[in-house]
C-alpha positions as CSV (number, residue, x, y, z in Angstrom):
1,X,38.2,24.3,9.7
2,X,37.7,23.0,6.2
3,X,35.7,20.3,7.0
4,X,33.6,22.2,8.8
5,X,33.2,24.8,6.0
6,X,32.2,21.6,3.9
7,X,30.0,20.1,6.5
8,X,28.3,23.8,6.4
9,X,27.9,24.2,2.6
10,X,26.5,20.5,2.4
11,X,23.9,21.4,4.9
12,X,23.1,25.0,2.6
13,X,22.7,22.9,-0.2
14,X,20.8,20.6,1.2
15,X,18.2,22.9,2.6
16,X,18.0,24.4,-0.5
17,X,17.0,21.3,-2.1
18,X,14.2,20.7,0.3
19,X,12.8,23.9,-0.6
20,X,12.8,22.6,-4.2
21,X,8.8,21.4,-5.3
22,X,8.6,17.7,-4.7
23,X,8.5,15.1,-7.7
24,X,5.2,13.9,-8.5
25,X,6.7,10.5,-6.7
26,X,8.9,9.8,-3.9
27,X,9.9,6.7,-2.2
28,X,9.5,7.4,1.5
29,X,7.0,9.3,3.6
30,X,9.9,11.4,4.0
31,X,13.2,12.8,3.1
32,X,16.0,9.7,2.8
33,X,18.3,12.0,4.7
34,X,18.5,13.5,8.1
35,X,18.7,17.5,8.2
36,X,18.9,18.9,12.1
37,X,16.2,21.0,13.4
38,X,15.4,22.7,16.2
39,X,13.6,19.8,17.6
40,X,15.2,16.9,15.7
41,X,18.8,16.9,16.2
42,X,21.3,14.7,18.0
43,X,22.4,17.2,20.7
44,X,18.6,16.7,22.1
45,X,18.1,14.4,25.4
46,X,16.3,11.2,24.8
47,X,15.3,8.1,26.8
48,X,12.7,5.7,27.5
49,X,10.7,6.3,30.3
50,X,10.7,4.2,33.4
51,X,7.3,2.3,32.3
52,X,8.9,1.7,28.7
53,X,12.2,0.8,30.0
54,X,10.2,-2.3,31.5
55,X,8.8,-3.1,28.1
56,X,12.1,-2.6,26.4
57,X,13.4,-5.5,28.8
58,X,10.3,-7.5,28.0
59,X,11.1,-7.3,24.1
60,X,14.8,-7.8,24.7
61,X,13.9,-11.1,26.5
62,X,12.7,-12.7,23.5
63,X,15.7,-12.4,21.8
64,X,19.4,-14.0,22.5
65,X,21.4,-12.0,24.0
66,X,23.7,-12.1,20.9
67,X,21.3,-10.7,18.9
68,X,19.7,-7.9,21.0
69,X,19.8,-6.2,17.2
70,X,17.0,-8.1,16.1
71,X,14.8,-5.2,18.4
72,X,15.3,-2.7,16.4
73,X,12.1,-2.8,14.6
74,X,9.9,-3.1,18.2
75,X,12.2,-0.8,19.9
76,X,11.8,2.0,17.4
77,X,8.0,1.4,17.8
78,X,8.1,1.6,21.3
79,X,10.0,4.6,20.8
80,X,7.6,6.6,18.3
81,X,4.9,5.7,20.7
82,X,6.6,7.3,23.0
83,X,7.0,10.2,21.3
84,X,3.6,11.4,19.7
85,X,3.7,9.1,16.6
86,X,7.4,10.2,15.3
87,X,10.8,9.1,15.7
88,X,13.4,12.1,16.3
89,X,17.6,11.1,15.6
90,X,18.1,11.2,19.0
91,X,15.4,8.5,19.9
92,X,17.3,6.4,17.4
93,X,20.2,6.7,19.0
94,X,18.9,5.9,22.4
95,X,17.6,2.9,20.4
96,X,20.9,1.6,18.9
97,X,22.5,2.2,22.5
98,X,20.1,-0.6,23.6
99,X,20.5,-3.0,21.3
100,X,24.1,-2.1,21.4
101,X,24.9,-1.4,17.5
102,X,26.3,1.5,15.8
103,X,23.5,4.7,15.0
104,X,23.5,3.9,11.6
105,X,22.4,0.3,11.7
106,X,19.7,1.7,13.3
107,X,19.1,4.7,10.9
108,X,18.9,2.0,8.2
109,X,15.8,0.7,9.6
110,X,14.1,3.8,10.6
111,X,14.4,5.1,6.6
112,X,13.5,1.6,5.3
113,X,10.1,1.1,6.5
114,X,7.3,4.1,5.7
115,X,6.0,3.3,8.9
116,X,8.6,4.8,10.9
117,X,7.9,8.4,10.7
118,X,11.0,10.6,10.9
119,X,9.3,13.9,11.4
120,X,6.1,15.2,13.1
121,X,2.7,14.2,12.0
122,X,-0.6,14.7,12.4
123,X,-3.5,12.7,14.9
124,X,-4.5,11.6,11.7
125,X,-1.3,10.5,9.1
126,X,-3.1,10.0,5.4
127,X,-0.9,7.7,3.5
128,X,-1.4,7.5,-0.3
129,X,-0.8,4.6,-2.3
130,X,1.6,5.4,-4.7
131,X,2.4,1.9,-6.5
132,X,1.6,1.1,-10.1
133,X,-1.9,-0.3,-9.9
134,X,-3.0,2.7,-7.5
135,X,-1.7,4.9,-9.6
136,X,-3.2,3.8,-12.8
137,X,-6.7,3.9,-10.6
138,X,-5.9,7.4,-10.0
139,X,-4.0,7.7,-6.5
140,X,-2.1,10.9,-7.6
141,X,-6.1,12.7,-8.1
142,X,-6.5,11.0,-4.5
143,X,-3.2,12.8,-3.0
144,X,-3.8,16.1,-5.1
145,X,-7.3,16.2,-3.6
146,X,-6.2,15.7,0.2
147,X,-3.2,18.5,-0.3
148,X,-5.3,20.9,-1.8
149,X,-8.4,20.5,0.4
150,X,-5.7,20.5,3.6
151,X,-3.7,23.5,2.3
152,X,-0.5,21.4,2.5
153,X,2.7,19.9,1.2
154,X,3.1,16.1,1.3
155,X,4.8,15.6,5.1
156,X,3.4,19.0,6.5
157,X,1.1,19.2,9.4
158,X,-2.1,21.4,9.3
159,X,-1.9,24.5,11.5
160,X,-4.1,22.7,14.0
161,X,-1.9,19.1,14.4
162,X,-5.2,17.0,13.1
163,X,-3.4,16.1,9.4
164,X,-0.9,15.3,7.4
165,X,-0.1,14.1,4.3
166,X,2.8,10.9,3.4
167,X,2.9,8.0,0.4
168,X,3.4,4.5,1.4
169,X,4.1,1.9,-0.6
170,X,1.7,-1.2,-1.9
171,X,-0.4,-1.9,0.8
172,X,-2.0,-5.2,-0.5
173,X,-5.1,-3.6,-1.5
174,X,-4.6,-3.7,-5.5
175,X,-8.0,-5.0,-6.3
176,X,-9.9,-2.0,-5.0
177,X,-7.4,0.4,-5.9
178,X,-7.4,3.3,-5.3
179,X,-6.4,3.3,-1.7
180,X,-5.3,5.2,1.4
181,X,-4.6,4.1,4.8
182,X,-4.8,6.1,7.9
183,X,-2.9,6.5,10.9
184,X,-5.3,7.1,13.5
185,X,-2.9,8.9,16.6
186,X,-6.4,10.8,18.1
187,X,-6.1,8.1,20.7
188,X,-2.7,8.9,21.7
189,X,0.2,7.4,20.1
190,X,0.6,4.3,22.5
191,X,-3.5,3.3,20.9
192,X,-3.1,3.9,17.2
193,X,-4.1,2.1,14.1
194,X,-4.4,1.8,10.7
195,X,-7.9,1.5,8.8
196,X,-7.6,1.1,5.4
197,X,-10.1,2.9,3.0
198,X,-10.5,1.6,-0.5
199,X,-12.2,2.5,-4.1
200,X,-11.7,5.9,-3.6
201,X,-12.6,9.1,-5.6
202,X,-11.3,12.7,-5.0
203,X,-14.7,13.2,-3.7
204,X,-14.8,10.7,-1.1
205,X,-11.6,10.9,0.5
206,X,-12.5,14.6,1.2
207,X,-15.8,13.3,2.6
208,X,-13.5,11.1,4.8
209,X,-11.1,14.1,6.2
210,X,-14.6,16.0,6.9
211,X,-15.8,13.6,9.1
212,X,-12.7,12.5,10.7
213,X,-12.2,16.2,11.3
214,X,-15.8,16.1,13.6
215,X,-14.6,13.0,15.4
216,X,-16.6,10.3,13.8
217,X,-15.5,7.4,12.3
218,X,-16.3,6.8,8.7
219,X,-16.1,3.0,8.0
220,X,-12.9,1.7,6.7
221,X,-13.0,-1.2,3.8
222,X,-14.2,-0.2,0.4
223,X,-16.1,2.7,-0.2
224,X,-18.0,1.5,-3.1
225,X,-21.6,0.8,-1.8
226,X,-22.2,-1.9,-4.7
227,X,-19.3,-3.9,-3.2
228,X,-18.8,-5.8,-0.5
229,X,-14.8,-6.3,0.8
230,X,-13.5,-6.7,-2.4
231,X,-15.8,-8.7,-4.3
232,X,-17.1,-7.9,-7.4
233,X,-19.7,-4.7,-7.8
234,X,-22.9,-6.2,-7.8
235,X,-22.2,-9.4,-6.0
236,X,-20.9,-12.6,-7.3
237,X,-22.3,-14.0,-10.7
238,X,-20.9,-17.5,-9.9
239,X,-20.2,-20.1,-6.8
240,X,-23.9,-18.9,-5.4
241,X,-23.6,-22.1,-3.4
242,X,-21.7,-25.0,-1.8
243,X,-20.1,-27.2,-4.8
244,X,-21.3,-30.2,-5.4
245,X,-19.1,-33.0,-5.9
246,X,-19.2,-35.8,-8.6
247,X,-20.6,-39.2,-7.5
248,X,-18.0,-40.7,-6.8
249,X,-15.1,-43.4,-5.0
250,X,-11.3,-42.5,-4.2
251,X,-8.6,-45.4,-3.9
252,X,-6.5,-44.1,-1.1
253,X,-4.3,-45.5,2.0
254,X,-4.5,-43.3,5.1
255,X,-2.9,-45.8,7.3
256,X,0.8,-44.9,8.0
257,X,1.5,-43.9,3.8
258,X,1.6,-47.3,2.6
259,X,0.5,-47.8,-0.7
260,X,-2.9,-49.9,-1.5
261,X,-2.1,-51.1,-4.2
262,X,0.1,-54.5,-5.0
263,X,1.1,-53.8,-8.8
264,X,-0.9,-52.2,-11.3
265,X,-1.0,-51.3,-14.8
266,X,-1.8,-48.1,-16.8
267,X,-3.7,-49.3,-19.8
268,X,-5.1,-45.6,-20.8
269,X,-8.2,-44.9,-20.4
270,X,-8.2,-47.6,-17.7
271,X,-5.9,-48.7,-14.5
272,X,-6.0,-52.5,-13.8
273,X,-4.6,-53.5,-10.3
274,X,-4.6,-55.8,-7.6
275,X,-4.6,-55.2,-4.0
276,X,-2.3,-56.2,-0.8
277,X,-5.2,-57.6,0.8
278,X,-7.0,-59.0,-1.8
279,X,-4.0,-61.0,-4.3
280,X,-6.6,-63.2,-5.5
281,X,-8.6,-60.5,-6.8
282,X,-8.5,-57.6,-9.7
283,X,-9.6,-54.2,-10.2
284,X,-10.3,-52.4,-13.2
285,X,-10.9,-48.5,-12.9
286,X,-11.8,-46.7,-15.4
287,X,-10.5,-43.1,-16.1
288,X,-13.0,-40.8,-17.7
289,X,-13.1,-38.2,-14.9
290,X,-9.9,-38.8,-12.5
291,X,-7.0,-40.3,-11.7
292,X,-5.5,-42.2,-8.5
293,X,-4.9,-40.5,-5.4
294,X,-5.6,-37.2,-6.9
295,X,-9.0,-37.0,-8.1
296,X,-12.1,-38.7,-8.2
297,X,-12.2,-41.7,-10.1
298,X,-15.9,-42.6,-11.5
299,X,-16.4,-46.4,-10.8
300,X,-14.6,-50.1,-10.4
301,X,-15.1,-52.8,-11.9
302,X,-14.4,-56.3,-10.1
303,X,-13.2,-58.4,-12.5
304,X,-12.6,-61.5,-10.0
305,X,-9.9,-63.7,-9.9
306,X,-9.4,-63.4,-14.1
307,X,-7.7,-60.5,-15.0
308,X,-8.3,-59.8,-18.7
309,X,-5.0,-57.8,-18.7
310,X,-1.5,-58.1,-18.1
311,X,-0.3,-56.8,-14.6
312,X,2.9,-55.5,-14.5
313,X,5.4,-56.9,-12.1
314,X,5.0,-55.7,-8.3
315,X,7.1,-52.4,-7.6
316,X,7.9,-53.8,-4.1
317,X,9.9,-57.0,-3.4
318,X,7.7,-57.1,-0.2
319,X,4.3,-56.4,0.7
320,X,3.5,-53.3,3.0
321,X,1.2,-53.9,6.0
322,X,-2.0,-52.9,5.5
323,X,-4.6,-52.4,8.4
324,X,-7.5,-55.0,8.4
325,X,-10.3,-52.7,8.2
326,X,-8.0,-51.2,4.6
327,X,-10.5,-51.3,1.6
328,X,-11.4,-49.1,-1.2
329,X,-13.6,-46.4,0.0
330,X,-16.4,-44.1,-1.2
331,X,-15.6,-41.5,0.4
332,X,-15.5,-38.1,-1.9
């Protein structure tokens, strides 16, 4: 009786707390916390249907059947799909059944990942940016604009189930921050995606709901018309063309990764070797613009069979074998 008391007064106080306004950030898309509802609760009836229950033995048999858990993340995808885009308890528990683990290993996944979306949304989900760089660019103007235009709290659906409103986390769009990305369910939930829409303004991304609102499609990438993906605005001011390298030679050995050289000696700014092939004969390379094996190296000089410096004993008791057709070559 107590307990239940308890369990009661937590939910009150709960409740209450969700009524509270929302900090200007949040980490999720939604509450961290489950709270039962009429039609979220885990008394409701939930299974995959018989089509899905096919698929959910195709994705099982990539796995070991000692790790069946490493589903989860498909299987609660498969499971949102099948339910309009959101995730209710129950379908997580159908999903841990599966995969046979206990709810909460489940429930761990489902409130990790913004992409999981624990309660109804709209055909089209609007996720805000809300890390730093975003956020300096002005992604809380971006969110303020959308709730205000929608007539609705972060996580609430419009009156007419086109919209809603979420934050998700760095989206890997920084350098034309600000950015939203939206969740495009108007094709049913089994044919969604997620189009990214970039260098925003307040202004725009109302421009955006308009037309998503008539059906059209407004073109995702950036929205700045004086940039293209995310180059610079006005188009590059440098690398115009294909680079030119230097004139050139490189001393390499492609042949099994045996090394050209016999011995040679680092006498700055010049290398002086001899070759495996060609004992008899010495190489002096000078190193103005390069080095060997790494970078170009500008020119040799063939200095015969008289070295004018001293080479420093071989760093192999025994020579490597070299193909016959092994030489120094000119290629960049």
């Amino acid at each position: 009786m107590l307990a239940r008391l308890a369990a009661t007064r937590l939910l009150e106080i709960r409740q209450a707390l969700r009524l509270t306004p929302q900090a200007s950030r949040s980490l999720s898309t939604a509450l961290n916390y489950h709270i039962d509802t009429a039609d979220n609760n885990p008394d409701l009836t939930w299974e995959f249907s018989a089509a899905n229950k096919e698929k959910v033995k195709e994705i099982l048999s990539h796995y070991p059947s000692n790790y069946k858990q490493s589903a989860v993340i498909p299987l609660l995808d498969l499971a949102q799909q099948q339910h309009g885009g959101w995730l209710p308890v129950s379908a997580m528990n159908a999903v841990a059944k599966v995969i046979e683990v206990a709810p909460i290993r489940v429930y761990e996944v489902a409130t990790f990942y913004s992409m999981f979306n624990r309660s109804p949304v709209g055909k089209y989900h609007l996720l805000v940016c809300g890390t730093t760089p975003c956020m300096i660019r002005g992604s809380r103007e971006i969110e303020d604009a959308l709730l205000k235009h929608l007539g609705v709290k972060r996580n609430e659906v419009t009156k007419d189930g086109l919209f809603s409103v979420g934050e998700m986390e760095c989206m890997g769009c920084c350098v034309n921050a600000p950015m939203i990305t939206v969740a495009d369910y108007s094709n049913g939930s089994e044919g969604y995606t997620y189009n990214y829409y970039e260098d925003l303004s307040p202004k725009r991304v109302v421009e955006i709901v308009e037309m998503l609102r008539k059906g059209e499609k407004p073109p995702h990438g950036t929205q700045n018309p004086k940039r293209i993906r995310c180059g610079p605005e006005g188009g590059n001011t440098t690398l115009h063309g294909e680079p030119k390298p230097p004139p050139s030679v490189r001393i390499f050995s492609h042949w099994n990764q045996s090394p050209l050289f016999q011995d040679f000696c680092l006498c700055s700014p010049q290398v002086h070797m001899r070759t495996w092939d060609k004992p008899d004969k010495h190489f002096l390379i000078p190193l103005e613009d390069g080095c060997i094996g790494s970078r170009p190296i500008s020119k040799i000089v063939d200095l015969g069979t008289s070295p004018t410096r001293k080479v420093l004993p071989s760093f192999s008791t025994s020579p490597p074998l070299i193909p016959k057709e092994e030489s120094i070559s000119s290629e960049p």
